[in-house]
DSSP file (Angstrom, degrees, kcal/mol; ACC not computed):
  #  RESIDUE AA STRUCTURE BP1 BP2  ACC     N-H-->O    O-->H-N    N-H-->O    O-->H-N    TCO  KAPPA ALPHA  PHI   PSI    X-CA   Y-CA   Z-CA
    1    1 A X     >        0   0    0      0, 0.0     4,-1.8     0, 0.0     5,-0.3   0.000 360.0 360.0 360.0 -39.3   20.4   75.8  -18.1
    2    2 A X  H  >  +     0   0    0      1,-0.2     4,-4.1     2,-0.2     5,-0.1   0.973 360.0  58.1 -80.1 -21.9   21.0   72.5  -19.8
    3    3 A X  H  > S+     0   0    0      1,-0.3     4,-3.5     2,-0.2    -1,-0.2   0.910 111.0  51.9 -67.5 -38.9   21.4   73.8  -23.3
    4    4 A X  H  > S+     0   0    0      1,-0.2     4,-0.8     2,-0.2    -1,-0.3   0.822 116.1  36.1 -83.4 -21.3   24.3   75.9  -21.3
    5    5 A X  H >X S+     0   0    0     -4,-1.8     3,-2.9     2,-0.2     4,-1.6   0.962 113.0  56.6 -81.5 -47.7   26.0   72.8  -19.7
    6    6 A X  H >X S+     0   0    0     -4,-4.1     4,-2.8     1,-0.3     3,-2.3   0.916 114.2  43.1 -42.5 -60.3   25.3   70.7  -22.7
    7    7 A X  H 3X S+     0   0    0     -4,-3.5     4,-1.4     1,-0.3    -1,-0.3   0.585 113.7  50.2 -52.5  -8.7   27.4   73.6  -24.5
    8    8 A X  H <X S+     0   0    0     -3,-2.9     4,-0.8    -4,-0.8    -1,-0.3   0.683 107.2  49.8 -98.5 -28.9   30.0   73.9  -21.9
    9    9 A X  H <X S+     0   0    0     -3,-2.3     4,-2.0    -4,-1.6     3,-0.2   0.868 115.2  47.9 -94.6 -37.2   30.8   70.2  -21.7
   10   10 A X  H  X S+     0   0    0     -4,-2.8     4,-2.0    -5,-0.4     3,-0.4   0.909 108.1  53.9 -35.6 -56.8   31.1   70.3  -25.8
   11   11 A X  H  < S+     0   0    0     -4,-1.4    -1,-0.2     1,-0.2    -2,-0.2   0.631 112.9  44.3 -49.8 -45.7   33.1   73.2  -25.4
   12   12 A X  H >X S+     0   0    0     -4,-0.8     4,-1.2    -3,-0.2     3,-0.7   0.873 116.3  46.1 -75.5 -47.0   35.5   70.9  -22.9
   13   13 A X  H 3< S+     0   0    0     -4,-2.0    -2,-0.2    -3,-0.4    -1,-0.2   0.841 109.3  51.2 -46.2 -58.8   35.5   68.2  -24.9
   14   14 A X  T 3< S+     0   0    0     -4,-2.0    -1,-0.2     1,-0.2    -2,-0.2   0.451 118.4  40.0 -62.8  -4.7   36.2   70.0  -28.0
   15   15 A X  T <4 S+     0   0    0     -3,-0.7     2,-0.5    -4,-0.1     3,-0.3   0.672  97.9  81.0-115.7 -36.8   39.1   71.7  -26.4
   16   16 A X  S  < S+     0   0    0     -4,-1.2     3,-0.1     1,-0.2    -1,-0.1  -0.763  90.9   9.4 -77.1 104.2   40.9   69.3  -24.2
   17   17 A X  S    S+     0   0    0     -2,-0.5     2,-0.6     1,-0.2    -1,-0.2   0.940  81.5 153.0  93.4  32.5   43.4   66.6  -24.9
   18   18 A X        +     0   0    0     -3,-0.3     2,-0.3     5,-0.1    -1,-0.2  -0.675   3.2 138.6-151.8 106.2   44.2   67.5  -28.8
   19   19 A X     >  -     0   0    0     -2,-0.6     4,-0.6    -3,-0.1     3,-0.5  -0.961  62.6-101.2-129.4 147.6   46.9   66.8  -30.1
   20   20 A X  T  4 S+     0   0    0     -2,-0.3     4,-0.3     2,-0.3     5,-0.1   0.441 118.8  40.7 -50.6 -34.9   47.8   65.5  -33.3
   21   21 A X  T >> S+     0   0    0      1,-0.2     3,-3.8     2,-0.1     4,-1.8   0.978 119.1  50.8 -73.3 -49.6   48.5   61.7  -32.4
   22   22 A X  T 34 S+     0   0    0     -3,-0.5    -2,-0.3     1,-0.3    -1,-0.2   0.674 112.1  40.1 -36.6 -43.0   45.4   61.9  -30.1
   23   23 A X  T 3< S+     0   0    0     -4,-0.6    -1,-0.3     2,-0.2    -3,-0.2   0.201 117.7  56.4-113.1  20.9   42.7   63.3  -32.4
   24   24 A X  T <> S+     0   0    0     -3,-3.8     4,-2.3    -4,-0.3    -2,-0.2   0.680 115.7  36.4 -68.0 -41.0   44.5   60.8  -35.3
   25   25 A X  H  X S+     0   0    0     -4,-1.8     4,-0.5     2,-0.2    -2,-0.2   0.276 114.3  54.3-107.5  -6.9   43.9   58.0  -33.2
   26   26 A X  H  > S+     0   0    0     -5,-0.4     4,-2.8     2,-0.1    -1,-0.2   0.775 111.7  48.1 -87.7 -32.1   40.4   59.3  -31.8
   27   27 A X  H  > S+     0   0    0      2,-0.2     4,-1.8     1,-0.2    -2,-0.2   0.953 106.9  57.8 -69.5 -53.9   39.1   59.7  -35.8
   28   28 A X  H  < S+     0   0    0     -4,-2.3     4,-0.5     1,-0.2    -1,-0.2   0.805 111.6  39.1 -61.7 -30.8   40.3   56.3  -36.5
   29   29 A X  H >< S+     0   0    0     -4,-0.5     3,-2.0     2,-0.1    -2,-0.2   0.959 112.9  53.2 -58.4 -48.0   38.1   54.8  -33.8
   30   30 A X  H >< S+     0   0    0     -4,-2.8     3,-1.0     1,-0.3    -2,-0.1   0.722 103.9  55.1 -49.9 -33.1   35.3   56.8  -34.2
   31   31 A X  G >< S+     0   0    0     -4,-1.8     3,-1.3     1,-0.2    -1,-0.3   0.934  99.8  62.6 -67.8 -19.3   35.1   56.0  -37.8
   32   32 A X  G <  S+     0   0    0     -3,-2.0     6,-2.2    -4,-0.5    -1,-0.2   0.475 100.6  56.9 -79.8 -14.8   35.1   52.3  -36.9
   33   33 A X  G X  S+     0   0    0     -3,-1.0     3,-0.9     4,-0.2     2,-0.5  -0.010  75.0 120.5-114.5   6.9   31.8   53.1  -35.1
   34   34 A X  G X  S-     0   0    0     -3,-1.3     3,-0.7     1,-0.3     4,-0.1  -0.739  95.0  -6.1-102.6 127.3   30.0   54.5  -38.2
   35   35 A X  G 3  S-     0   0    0     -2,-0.5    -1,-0.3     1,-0.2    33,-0.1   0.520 124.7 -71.7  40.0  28.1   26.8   52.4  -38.8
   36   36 A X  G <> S+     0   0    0     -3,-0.9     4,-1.5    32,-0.1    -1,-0.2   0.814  85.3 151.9  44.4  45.4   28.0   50.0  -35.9
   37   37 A X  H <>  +     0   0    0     -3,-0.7     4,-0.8    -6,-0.2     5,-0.3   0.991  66.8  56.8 -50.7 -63.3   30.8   48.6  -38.0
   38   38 A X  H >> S+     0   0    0     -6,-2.2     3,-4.4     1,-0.3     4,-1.8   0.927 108.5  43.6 -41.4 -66.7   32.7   47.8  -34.9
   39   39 A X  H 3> S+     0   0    0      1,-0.3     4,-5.0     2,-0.2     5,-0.3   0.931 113.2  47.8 -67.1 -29.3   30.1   45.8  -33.3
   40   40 A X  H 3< S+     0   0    0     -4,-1.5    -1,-0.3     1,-0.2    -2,-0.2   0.390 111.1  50.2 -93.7  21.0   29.2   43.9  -35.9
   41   41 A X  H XX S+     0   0    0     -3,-4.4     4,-4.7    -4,-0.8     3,-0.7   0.707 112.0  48.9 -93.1 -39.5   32.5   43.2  -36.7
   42   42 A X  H 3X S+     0   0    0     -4,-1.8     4,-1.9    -5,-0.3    -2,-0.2   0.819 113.1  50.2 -24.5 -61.7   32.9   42.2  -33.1
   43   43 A X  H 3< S+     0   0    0     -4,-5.0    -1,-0.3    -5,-0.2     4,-0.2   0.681 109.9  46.6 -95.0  11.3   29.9   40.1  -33.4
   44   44 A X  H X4>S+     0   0    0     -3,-0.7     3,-1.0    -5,-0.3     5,-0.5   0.787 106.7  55.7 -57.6 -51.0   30.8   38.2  -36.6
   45   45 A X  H >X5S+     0   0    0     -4,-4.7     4,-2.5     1,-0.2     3,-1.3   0.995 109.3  57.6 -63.5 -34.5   34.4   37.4  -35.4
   46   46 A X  H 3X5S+     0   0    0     -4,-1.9     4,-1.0     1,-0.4     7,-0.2   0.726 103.8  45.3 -61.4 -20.3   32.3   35.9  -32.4
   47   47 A X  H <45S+     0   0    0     -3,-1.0    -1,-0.4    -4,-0.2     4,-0.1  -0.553 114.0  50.7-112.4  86.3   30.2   33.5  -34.3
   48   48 A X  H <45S+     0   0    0     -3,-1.3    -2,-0.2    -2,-0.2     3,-0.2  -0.412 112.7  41.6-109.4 -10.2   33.0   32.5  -36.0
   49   49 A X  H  <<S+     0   0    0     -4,-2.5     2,-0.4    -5,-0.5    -3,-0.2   0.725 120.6  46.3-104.1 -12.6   35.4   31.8  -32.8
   50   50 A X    ><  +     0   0    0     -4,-1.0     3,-1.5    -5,-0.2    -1,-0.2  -0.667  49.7 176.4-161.1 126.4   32.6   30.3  -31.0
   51   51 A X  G >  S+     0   0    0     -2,-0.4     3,-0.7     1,-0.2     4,-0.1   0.704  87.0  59.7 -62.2 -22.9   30.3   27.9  -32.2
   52   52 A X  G 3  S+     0   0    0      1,-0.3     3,-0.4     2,-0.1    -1,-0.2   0.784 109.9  43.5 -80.3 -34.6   28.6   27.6  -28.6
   53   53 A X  G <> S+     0   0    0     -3,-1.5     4,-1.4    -7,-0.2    -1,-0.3   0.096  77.3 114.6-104.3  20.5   27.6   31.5  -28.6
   54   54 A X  H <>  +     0   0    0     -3,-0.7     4,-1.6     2,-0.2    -1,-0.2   0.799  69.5  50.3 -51.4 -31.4   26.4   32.1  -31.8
   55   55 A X  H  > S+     0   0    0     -3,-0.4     4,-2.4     1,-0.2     3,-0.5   0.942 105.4  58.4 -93.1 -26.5   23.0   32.9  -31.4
   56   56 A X  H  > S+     0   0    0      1,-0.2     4,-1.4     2,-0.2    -1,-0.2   0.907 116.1  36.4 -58.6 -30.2   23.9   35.3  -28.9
   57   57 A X  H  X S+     0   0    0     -4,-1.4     4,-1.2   -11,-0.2    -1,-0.2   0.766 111.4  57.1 -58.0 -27.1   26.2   37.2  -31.8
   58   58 A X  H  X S+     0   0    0     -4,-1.6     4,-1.8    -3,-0.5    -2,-0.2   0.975 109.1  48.7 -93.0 -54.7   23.8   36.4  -34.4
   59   59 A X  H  X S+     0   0    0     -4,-2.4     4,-3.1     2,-0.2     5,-0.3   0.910 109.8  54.3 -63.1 -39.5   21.2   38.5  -32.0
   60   60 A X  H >X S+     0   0    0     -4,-1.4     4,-0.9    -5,-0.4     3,-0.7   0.819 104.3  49.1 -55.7-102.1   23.8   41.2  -31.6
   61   61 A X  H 3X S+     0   0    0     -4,-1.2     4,-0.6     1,-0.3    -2,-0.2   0.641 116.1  47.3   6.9 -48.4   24.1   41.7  -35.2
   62   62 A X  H >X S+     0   0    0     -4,-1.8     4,-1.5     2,-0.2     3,-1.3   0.994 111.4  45.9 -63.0 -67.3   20.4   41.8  -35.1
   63   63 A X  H <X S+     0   0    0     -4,-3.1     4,-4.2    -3,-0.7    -2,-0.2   0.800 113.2  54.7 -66.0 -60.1   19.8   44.4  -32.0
   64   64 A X  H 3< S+     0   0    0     -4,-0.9     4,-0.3    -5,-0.3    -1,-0.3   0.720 109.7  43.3 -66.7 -22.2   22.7   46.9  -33.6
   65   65 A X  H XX S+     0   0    0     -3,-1.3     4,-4.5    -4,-0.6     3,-2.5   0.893 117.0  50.5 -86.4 -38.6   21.0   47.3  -37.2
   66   66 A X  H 3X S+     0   0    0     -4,-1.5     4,-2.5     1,-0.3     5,-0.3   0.917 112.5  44.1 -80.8 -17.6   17.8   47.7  -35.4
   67   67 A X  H 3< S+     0   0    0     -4,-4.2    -1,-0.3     2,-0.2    -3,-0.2   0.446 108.6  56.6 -77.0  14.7   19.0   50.2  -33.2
   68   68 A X  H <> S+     0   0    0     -3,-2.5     4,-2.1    -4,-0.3    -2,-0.2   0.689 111.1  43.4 -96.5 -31.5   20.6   51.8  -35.7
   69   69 A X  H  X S+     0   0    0     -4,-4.5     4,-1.0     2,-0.2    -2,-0.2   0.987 109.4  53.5 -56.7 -55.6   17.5   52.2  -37.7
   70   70 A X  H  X S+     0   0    0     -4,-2.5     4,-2.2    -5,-0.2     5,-0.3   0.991 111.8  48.2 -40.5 -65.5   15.4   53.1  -35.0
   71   71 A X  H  > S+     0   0    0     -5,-0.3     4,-1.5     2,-0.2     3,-0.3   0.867 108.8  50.9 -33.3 -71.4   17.9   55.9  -34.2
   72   72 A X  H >< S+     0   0    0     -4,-2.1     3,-3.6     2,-0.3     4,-0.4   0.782 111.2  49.9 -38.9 -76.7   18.1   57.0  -37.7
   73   73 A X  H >< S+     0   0    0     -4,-1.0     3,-1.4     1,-0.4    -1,-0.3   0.597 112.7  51.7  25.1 -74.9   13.9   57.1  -37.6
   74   74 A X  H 3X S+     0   0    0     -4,-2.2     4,-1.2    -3,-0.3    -1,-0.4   0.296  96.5  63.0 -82.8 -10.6   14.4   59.1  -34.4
   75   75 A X  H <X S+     0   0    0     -3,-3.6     4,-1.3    -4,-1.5    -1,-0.3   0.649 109.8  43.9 -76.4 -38.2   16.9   61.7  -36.1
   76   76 A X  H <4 S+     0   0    0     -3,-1.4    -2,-0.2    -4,-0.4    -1,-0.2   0.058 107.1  55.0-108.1  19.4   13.9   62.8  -38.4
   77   77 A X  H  4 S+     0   0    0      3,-0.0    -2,-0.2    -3,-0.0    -3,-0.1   0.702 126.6  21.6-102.3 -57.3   11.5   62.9  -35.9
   78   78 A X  H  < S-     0   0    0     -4,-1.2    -2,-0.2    22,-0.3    -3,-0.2   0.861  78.2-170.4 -42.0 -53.4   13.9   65.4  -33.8
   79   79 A X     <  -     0   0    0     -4,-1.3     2,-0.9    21,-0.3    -3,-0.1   0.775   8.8-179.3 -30.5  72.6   15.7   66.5  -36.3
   80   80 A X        -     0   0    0     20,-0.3    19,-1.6    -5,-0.2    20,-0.3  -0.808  25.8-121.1 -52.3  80.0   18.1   68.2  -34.3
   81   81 A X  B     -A   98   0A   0     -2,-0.9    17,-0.2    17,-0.2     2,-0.1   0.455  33.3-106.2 -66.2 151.0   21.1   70.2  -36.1
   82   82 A X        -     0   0    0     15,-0.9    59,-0.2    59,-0.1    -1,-0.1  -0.604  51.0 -84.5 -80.9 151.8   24.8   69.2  -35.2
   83   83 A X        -     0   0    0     57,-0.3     2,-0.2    -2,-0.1    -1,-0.0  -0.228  40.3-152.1 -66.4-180.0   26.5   71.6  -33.0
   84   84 A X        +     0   0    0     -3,-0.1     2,-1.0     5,-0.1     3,-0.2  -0.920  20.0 169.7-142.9  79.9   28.2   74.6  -34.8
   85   85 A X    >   -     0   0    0     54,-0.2     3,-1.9    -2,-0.2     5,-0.1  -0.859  19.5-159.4-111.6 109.7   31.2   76.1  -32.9
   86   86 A X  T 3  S+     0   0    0     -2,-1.0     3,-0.2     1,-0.3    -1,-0.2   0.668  86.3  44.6 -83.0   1.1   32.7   78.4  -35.2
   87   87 A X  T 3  S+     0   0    0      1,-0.2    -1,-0.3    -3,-0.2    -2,-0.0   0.073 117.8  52.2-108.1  28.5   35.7   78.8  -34.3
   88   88 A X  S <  S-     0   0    0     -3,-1.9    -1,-0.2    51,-0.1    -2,-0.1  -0.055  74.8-171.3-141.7  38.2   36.0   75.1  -33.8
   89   89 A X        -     0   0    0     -3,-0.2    -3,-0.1     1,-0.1    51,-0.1   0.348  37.4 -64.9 -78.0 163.1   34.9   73.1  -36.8
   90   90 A X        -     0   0    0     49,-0.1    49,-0.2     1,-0.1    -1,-0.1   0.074  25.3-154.9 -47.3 150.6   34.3   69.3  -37.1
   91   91 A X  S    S+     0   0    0     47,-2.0     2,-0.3     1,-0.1    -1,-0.1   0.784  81.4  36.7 -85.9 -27.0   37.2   66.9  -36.7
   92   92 A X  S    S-     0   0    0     46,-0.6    -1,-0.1    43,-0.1     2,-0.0  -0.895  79.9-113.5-142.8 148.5   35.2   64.3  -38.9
   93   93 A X        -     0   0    0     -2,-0.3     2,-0.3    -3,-0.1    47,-0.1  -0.434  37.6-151.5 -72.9 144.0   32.9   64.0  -41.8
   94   94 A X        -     0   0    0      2,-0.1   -60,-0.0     1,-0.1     0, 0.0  -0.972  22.3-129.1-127.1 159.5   29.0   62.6  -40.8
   95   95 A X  S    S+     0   0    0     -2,-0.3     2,-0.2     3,-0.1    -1,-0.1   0.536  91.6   8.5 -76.5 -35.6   26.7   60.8  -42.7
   96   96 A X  S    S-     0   0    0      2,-0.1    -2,-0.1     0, 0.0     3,-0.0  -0.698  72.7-117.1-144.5 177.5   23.6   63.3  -42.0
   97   97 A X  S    S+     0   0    0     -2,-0.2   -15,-0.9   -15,-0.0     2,-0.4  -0.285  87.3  98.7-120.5  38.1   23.3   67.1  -40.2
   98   98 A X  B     -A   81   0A   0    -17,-0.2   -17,-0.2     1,-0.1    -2,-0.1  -0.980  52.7-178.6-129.2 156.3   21.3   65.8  -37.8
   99   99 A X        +     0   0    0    -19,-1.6     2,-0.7    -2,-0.4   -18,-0.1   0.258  28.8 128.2-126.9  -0.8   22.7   64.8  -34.4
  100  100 A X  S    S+     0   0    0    -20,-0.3   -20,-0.3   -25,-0.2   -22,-0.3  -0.858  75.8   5.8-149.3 140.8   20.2   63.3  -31.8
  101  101 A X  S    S-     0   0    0     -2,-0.7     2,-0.2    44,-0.3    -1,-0.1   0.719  93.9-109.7 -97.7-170.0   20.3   61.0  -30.4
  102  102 A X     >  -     0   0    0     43,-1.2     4,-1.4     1,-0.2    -3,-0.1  -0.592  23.3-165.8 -81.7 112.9   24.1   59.6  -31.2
  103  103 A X  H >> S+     0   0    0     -2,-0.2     3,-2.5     2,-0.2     4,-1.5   0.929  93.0  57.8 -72.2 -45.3   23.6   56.3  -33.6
  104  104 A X  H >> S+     0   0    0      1,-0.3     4,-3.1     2,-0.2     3,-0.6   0.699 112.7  38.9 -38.6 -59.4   27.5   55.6  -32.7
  105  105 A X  H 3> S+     0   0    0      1,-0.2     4,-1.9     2,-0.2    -1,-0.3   0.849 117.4  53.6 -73.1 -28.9   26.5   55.6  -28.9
  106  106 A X  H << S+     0   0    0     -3,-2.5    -1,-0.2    -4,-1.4    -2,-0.2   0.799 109.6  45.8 -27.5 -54.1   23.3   53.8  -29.8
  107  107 A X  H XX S+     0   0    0     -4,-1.5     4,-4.7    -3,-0.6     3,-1.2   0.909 112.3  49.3 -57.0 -76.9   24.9   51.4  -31.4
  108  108 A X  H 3X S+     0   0    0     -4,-3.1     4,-1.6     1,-0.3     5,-0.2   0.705 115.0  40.0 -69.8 -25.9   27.6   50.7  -28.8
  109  109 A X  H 3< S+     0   0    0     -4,-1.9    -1,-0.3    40,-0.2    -2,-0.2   0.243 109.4  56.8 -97.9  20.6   25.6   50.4  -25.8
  110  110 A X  H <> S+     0   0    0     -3,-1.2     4,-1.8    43,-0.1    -2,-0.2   0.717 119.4  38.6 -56.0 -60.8   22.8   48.5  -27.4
  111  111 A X  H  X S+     0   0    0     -4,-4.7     4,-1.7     1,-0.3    -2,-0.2   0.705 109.6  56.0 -44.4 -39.5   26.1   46.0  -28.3
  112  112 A X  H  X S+     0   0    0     -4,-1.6     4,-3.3     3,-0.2    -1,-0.3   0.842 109.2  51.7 -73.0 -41.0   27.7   46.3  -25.3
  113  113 A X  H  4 S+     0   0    0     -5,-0.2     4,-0.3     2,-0.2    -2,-0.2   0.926 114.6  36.3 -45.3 -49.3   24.3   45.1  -23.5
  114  114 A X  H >< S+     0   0    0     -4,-1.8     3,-1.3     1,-0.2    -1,-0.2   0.930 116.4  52.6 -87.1 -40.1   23.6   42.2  -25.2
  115  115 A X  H >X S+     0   0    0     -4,-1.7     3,-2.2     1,-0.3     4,-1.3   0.852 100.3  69.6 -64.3 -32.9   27.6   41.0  -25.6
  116  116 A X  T 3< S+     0   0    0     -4,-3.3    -1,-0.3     1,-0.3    -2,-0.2   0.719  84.6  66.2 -49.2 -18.7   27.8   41.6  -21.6
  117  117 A X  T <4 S+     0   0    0     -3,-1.3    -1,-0.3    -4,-0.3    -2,-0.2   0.762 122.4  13.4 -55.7 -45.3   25.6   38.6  -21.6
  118  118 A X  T <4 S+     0   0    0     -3,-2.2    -2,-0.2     2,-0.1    -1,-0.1   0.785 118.0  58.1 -93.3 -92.7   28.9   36.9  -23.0
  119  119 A X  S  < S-     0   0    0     -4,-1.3     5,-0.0     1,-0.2     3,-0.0  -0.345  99.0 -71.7 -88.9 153.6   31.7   38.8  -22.7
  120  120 A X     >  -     0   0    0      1,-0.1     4,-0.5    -2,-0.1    -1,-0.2  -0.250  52.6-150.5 -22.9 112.1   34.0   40.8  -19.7
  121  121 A X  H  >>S+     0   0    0     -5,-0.1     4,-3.4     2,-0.1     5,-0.5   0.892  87.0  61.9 -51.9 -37.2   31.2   43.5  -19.2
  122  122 A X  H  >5S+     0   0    0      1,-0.2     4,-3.9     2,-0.2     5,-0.4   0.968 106.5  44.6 -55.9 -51.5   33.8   46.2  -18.2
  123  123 A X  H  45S+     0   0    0      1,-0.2     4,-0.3     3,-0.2    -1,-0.2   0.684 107.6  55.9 -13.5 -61.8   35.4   46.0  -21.5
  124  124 A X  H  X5S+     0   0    0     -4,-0.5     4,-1.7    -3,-0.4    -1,-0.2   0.860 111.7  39.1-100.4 -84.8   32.7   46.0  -23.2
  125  125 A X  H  X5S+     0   0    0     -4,-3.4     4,-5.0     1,-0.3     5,-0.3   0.904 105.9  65.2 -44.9 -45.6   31.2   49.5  -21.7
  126  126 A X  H  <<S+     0   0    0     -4,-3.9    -1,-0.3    -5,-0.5    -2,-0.3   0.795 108.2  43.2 -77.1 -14.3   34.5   51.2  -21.7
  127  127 A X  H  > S+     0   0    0     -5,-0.4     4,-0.9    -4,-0.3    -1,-0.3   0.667 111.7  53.3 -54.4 -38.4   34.3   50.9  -25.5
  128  128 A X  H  X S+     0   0    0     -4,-1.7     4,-1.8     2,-0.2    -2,-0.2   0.829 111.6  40.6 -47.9 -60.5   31.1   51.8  -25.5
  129  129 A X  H  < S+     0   0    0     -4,-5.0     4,-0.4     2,-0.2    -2,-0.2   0.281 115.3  51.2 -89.7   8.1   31.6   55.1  -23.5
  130  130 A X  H  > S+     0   0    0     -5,-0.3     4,-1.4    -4,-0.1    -2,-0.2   0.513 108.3  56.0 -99.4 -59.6   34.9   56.1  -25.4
  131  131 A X  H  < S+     0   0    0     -4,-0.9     4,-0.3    -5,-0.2     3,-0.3   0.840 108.7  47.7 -28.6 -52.8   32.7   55.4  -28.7
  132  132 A X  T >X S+     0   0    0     -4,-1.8     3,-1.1     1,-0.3     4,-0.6   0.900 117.0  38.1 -80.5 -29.7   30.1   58.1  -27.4
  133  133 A X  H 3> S+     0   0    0     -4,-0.4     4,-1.8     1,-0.3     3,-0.3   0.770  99.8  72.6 -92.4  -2.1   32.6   61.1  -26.4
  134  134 A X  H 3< S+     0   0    0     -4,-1.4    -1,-0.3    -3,-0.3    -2,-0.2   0.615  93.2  53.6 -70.8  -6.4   34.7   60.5  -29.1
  135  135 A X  H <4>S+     0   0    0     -3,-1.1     6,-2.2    -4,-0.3     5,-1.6   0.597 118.9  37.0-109.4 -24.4   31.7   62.2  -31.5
  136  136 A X  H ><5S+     0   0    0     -4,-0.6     3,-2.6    -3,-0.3    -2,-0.2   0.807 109.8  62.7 -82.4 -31.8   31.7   65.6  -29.0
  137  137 A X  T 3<5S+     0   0    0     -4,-1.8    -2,-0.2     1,-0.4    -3,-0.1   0.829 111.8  39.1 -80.8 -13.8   35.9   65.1  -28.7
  138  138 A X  T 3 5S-     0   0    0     -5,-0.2   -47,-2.0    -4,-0.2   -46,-0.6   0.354 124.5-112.0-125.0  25.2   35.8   65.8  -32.9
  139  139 A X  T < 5S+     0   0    0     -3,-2.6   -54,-0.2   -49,-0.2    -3,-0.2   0.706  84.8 118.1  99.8  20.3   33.0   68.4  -32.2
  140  140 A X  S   <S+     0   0    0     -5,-1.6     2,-0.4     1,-0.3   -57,-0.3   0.650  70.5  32.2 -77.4 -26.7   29.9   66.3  -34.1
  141  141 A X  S    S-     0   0    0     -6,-2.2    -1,-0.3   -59,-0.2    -2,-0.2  -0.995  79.3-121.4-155.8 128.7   27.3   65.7  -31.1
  142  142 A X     >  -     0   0    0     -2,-0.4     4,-0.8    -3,-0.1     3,-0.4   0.040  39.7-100.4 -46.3 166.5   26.5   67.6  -28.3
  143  143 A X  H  > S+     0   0    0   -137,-0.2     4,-0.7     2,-0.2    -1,-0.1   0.819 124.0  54.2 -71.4 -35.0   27.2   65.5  -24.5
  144  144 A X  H  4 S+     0   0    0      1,-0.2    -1,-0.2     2,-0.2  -138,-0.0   0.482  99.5  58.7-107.2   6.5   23.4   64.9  -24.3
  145  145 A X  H >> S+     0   0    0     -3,-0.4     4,-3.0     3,-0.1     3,-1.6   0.772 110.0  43.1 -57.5 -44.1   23.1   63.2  -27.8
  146  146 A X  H 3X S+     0   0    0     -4,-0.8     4,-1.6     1,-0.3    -2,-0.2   0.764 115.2  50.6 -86.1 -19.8   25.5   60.6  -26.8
  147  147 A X  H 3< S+     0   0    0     -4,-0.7     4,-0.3     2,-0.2    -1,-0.3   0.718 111.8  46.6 -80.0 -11.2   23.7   60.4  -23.5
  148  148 A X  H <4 S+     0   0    0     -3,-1.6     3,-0.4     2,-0.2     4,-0.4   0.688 115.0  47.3-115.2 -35.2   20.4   60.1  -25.3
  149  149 A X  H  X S+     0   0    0     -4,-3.0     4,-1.8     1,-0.2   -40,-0.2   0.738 106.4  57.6 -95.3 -11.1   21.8   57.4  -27.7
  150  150 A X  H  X S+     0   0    0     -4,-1.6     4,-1.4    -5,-0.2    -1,-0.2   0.774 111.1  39.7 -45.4 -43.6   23.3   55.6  -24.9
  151  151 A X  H  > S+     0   0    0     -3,-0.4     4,-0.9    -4,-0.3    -2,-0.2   0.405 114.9  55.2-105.4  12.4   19.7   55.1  -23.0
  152  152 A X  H  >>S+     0   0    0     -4,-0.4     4,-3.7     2,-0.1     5,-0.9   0.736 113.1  48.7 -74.9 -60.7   18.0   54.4  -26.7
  153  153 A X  H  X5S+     0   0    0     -4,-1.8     4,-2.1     1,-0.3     3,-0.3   0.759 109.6  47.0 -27.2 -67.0   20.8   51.6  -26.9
  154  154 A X  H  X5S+     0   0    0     -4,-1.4     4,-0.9     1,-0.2    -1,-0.3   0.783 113.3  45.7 -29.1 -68.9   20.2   50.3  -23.8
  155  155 A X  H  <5S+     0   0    0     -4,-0.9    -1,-0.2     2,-0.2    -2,-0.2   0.503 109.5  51.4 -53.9 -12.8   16.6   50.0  -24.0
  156  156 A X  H  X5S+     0   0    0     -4,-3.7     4,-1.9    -3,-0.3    -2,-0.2   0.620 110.3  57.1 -86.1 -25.3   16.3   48.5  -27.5
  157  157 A X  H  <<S+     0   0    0     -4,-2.1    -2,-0.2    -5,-0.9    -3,-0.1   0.959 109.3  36.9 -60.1 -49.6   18.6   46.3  -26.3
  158  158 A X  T  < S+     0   0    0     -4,-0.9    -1,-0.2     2,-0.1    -2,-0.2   0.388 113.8  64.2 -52.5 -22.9   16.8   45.1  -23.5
  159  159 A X  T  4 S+     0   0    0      1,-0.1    -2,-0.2    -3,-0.1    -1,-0.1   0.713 112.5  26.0 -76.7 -34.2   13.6   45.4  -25.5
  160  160 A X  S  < S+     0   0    0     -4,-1.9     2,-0.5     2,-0.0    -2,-0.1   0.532 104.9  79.8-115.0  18.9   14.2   42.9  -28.1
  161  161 A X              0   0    0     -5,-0.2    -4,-0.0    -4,-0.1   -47,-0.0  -0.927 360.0 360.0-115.6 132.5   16.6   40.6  -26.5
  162  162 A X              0   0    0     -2,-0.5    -1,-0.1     0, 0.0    -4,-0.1   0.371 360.0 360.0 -87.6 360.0   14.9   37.6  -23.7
């Protein structure tokens, strides 16, 4: 029953809401999300605009490579296959062909965790959760990878942060 929602939601995702500027301008975020580039460009520009919050960037920077390792780790311990819709084939190149959990959503709610600390939280999240459907909206990661690398994020975040 979940494998059928999981597929269903893909299926919605993958189907919905694509049209050429839209899935130009979804690809170009998404790539920005590939090894947590975004956040750790996000937390660089921040210790370098403000000297008072650096070690809370400098720890972001930290949090987002180790939860992108740990993810990766956790990708060959699952080793889960990326979905396959054939009459729907990927929007975007990946790095592996294994798909859980999601580092991109890993990544981005680790980042978004620690930077709420910081930063607007709302912001913050809603960047976060367009990073994780944007990897089902070009047909890479099932809905319950990005859901799975969302609560890794989140808890490494909270794990290694005081």
């Amino acid at each position: 029953m979940l494998r059928a929602l999981d597929l269903r939601l893909l299926r919605l995702l993958r189907t919905r809401g694509h049209f050429p500027p839209i899935e130009r301008a979804v690809l170009g975020f998404t790539r920005t999300g590939e090894h947590g580039a975004l956040w750790l460009l996000i937390a660089g520009a921040g210790w370098a605009l403000d000297a008072s919050g650096r070690p809370l960037y400098a720890r972001t920077a930290r949090v987002v490579v180790v939860a992108y390792l740990v993810n990766i780790a956790l990708k060959h311990v699952f080793r889960r296959r990326r979905p396959l819709l054939e009459e729907l084939p990927y929007l975007s190149t990946t790095v592996s062909a294994l798909s859980y959990p999601s580092a991109h959503a890993t990544t981005s709610f680790a980042a978004a965790r620690v930077l709420s600390q910081r930063l607007p939280r709302a912001p913050l999240y809603a960047c976060a959760v367009a990073m994780g459907l944007s990897r089902p909206y070009v047909g890479v990661h099932y809905p319950s990878d990005i859901a799975a690398g969302a609560l890794l994020g989140t808890a490494l975040a909270d794990l290694l942060t005081p």
